[in-house]
Each structure stands twice: as structure tokens, then as C-alpha cells.
MMTF fields as JSON, N, C-alpha, C and O atoms, coordinates in Angstrom:
{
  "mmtfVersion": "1.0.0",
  "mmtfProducer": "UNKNOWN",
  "numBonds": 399,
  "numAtoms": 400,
  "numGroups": 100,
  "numChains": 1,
  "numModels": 1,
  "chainsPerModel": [1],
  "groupsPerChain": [100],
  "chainIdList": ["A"],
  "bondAtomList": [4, 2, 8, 6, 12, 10, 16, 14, 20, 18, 24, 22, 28, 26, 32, 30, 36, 34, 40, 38, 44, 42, 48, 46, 52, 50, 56, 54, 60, 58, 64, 62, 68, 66, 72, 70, 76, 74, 80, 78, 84, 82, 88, 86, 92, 90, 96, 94, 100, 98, 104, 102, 108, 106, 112, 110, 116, 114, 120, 118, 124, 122, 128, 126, 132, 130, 136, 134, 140, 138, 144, 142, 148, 146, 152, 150, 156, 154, 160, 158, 164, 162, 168, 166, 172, 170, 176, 174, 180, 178, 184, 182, 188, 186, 192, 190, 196, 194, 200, 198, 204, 202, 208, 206, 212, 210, 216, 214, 220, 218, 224, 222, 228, 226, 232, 230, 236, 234, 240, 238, 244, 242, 248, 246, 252, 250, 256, 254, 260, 258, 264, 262, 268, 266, 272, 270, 276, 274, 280, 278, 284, 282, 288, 286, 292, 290, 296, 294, 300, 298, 304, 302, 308, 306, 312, 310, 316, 314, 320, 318, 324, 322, 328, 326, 332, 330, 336, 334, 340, 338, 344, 342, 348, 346, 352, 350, 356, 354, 360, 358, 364, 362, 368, 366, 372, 370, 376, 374, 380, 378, 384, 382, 388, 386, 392, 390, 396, 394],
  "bondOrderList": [1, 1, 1, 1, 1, 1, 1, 1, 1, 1, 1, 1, 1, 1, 1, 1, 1, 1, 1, 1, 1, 1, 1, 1, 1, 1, 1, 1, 1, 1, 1, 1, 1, 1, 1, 1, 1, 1, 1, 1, 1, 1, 1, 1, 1, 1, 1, 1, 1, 1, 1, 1, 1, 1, 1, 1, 1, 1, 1, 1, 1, 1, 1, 1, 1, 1, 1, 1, 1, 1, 1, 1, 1, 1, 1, 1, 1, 1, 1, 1, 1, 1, 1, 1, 1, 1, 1, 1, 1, 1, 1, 1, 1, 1, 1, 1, 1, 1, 1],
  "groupList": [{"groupName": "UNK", "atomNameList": ["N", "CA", "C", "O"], "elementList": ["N", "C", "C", "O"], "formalChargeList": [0, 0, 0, 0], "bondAtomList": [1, 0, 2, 1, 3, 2], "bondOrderList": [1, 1, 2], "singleLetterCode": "X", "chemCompType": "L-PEPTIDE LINKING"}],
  "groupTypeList": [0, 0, 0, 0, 0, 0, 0, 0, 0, 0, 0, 0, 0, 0, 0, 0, 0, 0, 0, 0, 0, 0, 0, 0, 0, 0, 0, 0, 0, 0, 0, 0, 0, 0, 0, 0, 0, 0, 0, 0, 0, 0, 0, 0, 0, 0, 0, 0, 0, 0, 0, 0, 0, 0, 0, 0, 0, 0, 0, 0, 0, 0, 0, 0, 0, 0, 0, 0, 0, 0, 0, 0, 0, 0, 0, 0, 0, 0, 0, 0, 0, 0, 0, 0, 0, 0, 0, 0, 0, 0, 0, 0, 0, 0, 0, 0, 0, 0, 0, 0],
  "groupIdList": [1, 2, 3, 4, 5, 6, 7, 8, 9, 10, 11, 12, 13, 14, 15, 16, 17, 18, 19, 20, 21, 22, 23, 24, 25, 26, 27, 28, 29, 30, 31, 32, 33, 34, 35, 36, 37, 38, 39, 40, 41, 42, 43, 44, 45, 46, 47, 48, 49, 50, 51, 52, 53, 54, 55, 56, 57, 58, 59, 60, 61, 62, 63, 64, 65, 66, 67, 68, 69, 70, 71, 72, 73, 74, 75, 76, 77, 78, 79, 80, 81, 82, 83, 84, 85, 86, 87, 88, 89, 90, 91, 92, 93, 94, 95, 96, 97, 98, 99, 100],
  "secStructList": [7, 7, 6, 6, 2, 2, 2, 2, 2, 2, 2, 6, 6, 6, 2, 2, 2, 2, 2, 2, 2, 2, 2, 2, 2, 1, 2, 2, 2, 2, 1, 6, 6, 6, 2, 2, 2, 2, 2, 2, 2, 2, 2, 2, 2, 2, 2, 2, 1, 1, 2, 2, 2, 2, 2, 2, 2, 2, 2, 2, 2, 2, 2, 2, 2, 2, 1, 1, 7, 7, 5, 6, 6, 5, 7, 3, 3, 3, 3, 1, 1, 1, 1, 1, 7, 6, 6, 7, 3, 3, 3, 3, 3, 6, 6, 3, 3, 3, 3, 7],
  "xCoordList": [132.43, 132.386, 131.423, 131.492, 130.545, 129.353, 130.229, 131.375, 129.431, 130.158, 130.326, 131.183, 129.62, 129.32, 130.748, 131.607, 130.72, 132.009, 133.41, 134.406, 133.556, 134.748, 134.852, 136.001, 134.016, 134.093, 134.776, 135.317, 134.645, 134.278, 136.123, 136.926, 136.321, 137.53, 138.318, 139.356, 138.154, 138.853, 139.374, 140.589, 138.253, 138.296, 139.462, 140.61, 139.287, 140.038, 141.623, 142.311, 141.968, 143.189, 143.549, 144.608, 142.865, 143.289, 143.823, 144.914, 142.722, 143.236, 144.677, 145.619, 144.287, 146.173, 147.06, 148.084, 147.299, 148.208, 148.381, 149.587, 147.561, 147.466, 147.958, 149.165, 147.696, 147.94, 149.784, 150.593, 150.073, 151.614, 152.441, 153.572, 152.108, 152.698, 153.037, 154.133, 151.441, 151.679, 153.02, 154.06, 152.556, 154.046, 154.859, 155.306, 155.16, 156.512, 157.175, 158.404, 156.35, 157.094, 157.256, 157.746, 156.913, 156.673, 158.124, 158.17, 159.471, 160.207, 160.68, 160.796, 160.903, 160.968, 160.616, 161.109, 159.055, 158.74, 158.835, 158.49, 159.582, 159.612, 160.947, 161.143, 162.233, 163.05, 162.937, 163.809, 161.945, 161.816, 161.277, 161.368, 160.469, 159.892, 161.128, 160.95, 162.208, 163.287, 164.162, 164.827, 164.334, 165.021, 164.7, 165.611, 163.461, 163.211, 162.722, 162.473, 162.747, 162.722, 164.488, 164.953, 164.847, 166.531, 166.743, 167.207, 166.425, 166.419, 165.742, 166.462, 164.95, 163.967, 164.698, 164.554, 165.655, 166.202, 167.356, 167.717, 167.975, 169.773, 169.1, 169.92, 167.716, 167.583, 167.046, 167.255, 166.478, 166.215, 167.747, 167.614, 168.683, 169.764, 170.506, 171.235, 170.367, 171.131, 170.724, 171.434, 169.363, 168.695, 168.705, 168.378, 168.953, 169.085, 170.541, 170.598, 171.445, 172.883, 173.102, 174.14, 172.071, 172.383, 172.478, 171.564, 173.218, 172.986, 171.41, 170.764, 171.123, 169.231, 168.515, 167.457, 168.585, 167.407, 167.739, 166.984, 169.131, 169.417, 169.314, 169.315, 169.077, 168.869, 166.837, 166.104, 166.582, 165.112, 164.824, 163.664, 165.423, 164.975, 165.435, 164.754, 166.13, 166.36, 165.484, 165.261, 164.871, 163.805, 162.943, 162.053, 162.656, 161.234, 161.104, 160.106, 162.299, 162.099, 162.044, 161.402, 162.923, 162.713, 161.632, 161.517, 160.624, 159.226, 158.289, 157.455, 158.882, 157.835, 158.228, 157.397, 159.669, 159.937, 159.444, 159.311, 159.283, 158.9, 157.422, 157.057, 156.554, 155.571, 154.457, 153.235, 155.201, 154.636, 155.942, 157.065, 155.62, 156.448, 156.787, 155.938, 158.308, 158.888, 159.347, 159.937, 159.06, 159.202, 159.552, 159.194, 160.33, 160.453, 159.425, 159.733, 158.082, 157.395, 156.909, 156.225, 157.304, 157.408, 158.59, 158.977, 159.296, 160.554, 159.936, 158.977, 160.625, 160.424, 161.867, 162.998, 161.499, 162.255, 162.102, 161.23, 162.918, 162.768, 163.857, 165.044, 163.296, 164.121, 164.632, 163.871, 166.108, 166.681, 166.228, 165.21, 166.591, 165.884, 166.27, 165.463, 167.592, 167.994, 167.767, 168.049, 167.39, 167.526, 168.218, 167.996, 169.79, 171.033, 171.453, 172.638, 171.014, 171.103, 169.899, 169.244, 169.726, 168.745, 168.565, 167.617, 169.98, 170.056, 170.46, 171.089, 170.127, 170.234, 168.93, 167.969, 168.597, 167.776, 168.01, 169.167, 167.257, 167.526, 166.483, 165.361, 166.989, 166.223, 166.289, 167.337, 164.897, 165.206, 164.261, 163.122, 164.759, 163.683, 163.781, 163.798, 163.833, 163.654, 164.933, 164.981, 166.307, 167.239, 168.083, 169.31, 167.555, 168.483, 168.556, 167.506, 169.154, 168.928, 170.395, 171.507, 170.022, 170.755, 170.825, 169.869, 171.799, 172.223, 172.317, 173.52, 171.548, 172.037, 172.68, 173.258],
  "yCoordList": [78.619, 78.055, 78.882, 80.111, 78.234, 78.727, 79.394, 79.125, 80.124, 81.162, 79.968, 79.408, 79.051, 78.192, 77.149, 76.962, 76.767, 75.797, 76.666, 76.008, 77.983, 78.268, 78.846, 78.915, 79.203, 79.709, 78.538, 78.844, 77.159, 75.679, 75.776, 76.061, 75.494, 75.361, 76.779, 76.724, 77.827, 78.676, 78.24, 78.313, 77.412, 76.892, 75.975, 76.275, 75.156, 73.796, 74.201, 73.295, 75.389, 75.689, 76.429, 76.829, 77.217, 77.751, 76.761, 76.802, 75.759, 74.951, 73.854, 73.457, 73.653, 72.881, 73.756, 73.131, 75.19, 76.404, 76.402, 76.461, 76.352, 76.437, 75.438, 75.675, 73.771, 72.905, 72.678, 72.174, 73.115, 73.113, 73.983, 73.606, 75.116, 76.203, 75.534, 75.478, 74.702, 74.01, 73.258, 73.313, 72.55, 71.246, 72.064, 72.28, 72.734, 73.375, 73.979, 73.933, 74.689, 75.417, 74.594, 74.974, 73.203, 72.56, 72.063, 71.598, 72.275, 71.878, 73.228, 73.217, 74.166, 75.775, 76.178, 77.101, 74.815, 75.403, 74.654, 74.948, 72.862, 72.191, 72.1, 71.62, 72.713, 73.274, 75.024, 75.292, 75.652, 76.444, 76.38, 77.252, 74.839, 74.54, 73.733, 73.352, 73.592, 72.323, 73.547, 73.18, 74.826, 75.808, 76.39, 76.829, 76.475, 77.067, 76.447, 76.883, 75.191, 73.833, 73.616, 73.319, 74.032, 74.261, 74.959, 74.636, 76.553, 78.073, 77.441, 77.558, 76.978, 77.533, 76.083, 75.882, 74.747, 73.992, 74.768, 74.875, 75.24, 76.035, 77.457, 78.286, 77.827, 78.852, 77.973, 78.408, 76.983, 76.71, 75.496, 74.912, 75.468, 74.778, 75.658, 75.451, 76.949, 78.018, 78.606, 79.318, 78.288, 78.649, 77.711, 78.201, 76.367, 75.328, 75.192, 74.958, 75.56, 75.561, 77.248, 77.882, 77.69, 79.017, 79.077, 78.426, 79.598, 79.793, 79.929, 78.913, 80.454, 81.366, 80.234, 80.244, 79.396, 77.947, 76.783, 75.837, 76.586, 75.64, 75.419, 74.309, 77.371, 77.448, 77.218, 76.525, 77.881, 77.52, 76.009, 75.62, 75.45, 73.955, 73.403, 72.422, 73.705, 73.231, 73.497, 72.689, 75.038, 75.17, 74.729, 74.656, 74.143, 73.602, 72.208, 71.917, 71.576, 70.269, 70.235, 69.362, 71.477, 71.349, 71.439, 70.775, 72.319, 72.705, 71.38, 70.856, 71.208, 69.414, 68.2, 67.571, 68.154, 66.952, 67.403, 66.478, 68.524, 69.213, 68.618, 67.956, 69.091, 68.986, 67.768, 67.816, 66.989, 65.77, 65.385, 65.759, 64.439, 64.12, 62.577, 61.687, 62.357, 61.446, 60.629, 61.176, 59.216, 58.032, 56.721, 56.807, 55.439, 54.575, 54.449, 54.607, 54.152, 54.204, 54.952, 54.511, 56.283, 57.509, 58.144, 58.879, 57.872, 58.221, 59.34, 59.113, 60.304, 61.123, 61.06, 61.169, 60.845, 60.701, 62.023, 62.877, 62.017, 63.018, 62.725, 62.874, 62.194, 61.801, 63.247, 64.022, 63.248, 64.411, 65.534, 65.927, 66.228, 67.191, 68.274, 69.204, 68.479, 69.922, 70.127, 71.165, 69.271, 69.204, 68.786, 68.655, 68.495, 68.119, 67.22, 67.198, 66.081, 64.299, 63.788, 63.925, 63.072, 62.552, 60.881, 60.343, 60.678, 59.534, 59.713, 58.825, 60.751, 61.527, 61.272, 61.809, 60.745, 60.352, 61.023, 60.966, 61.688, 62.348, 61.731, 61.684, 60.965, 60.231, 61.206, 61.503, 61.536, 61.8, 60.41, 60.08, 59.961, 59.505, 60.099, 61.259, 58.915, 59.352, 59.777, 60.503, 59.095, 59.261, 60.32, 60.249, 61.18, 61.834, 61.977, 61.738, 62.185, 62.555, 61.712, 61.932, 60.639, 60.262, 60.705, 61.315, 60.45, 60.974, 59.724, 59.466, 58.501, 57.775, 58.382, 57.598],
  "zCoordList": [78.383, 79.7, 80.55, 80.544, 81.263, 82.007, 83.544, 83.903, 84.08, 85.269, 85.593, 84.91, 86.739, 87.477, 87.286, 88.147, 86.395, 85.747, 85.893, 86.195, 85.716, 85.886, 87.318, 87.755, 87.995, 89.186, 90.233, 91.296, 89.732, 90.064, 89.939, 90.828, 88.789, 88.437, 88.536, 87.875, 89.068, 90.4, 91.098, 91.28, 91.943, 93.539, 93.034, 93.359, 92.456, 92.629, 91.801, 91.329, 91.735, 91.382, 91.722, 91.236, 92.908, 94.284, 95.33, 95.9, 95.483, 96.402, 96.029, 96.715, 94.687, 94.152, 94.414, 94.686, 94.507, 94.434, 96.181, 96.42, 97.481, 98.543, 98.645, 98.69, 98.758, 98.883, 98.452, 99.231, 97.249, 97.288, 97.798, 98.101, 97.966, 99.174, 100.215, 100.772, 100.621, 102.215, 102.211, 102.868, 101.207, 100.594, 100.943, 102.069, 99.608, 99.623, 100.639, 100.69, 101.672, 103.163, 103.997, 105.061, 103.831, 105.084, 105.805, 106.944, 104.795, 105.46, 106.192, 107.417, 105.594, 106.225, 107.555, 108.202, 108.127, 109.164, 109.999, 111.143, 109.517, 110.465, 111.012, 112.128, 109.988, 110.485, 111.838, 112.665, 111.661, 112.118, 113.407, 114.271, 113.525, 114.708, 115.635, 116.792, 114.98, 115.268, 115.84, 116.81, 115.523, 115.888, 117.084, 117.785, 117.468, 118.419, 119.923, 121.047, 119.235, 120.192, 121.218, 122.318, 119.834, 120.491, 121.188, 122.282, 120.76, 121.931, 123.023, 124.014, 123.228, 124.959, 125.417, 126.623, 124.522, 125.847, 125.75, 126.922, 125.204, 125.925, 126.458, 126.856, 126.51, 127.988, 128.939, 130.071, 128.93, 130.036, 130.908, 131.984, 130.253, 130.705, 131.226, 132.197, 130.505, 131.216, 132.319, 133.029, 132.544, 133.948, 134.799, 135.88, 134.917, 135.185, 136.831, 138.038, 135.595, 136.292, 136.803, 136.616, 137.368, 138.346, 139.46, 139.967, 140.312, 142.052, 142.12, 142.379, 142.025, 142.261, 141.891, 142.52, 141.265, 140.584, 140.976, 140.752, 141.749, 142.814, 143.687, 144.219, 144.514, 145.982, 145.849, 146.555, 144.976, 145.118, 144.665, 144.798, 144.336, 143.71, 145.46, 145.756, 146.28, 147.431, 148.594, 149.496, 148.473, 149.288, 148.979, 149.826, 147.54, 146.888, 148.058, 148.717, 148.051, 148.276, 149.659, 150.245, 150.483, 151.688, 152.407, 153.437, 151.953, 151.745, 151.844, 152.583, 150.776, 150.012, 151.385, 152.04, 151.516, 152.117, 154.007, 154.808, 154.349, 155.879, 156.146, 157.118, 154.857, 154.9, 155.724, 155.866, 156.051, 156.551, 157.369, 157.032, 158.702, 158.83, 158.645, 158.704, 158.385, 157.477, 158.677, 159.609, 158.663, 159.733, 158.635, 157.46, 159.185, 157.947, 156.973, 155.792, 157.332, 156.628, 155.623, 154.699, 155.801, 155.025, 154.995, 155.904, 153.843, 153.616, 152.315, 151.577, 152.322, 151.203, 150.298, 150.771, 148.794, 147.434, 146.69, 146.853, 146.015, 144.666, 143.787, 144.08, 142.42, 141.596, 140.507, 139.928, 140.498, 140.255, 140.804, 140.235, 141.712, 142.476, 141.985, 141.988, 141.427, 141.009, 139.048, 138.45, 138.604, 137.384, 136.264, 135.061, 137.604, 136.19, 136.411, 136.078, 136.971, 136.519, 136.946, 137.979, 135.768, 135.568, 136.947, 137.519, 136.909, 137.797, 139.308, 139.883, 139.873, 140.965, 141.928, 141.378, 142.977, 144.08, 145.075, 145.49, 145.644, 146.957, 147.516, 147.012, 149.153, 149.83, 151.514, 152.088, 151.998, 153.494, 154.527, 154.195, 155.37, 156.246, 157.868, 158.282, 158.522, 160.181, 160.844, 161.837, 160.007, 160.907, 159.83, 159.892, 158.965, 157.766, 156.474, 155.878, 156.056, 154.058, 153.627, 154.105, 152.532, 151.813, 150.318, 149.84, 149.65, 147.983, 147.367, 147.409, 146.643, 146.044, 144.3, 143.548]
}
């Protein structure tokens, strides 16, 4: 067998050997990507439901909703304002702030 020819057939049984590694780990890492997808949402749920990330999620909005002033025509919304329902509306306009 000439260099050229086996150097050839190196490559291409490096790359079958790489190529099934890939295979073979791939569930290893898509479990591993599924794991850590999990960690950063139960820290960020745990940061979520704190005194300190409620009172600032309240100045956020008080901030946001000040910023202009709000007449019928400009009513200011924010859908879920604190983070922990999703079906939560906070409405202010001219005469006050409603909670639907």
C-alpha cells in the first residue's frame, strides 16, 4: 500500500471513530444540556419569589408607568409584572391602578 493510500484511509477511520464518539455522547450531553436548563430555571424561580425582586420589580414599573403621563388615552399595562402569573395584568390610567 502506497503512503498516499494509507494516509487516505487514516483520515477516513479517524473520522468514522470521531463521528461515532459524536453519536455515541450525544445523549450524555443532551441530557447534560436538559440538566442545566433545569438549574438556572429553579435559580431563577428562587429569585423570583423574594422580598428584594418584588420590591424592585415594583419600582421597575413604577419608574416605567411615571414616566409619561397616563390619561384615558394612555393607560399604562404590564402583563405579569412580578413574574409569578403569567395571567396577571396590571393596569394604571387617569383615575388609578387596576389588577385584572
Amino acid at each position: 500500500m502506497s503512503t498516499a493510500v494509507r494516509s487516505r484511509v487514516f483520515k477516513i477511520s479517524a473520522a468514522a471513530i470521531a463521528i461515532g464518539l459524536c453519536l455515541f455522547s450525544q445523549d450524555d450531553v443532551s441530557a447534560s444540556i436538559k440538566e442545566r436548563r433545569v438549574e438556572r430555571l429553579n435559580a431563577q424561580i428562587e429569585s423570583v419569589y423574594t422580598t428584594e425582586y418584588q420590591q424592585m420589580m415594583d419600582d421597575e414599573m413604577a419608574d416605567e408607568r411615571d414616566a409619561k403621563e397616563r390619561t384615558v388615552d394612555n393607560i399604562y399595562t404590564k402583563t405579569n409584572p412580578y413574574g409569578t402569573n403569567t395571567y396577571r395584568v396590571y393596569q394604571y390610567g387617569f383615575r388609578g391602578f387596576y389588577f385584572a
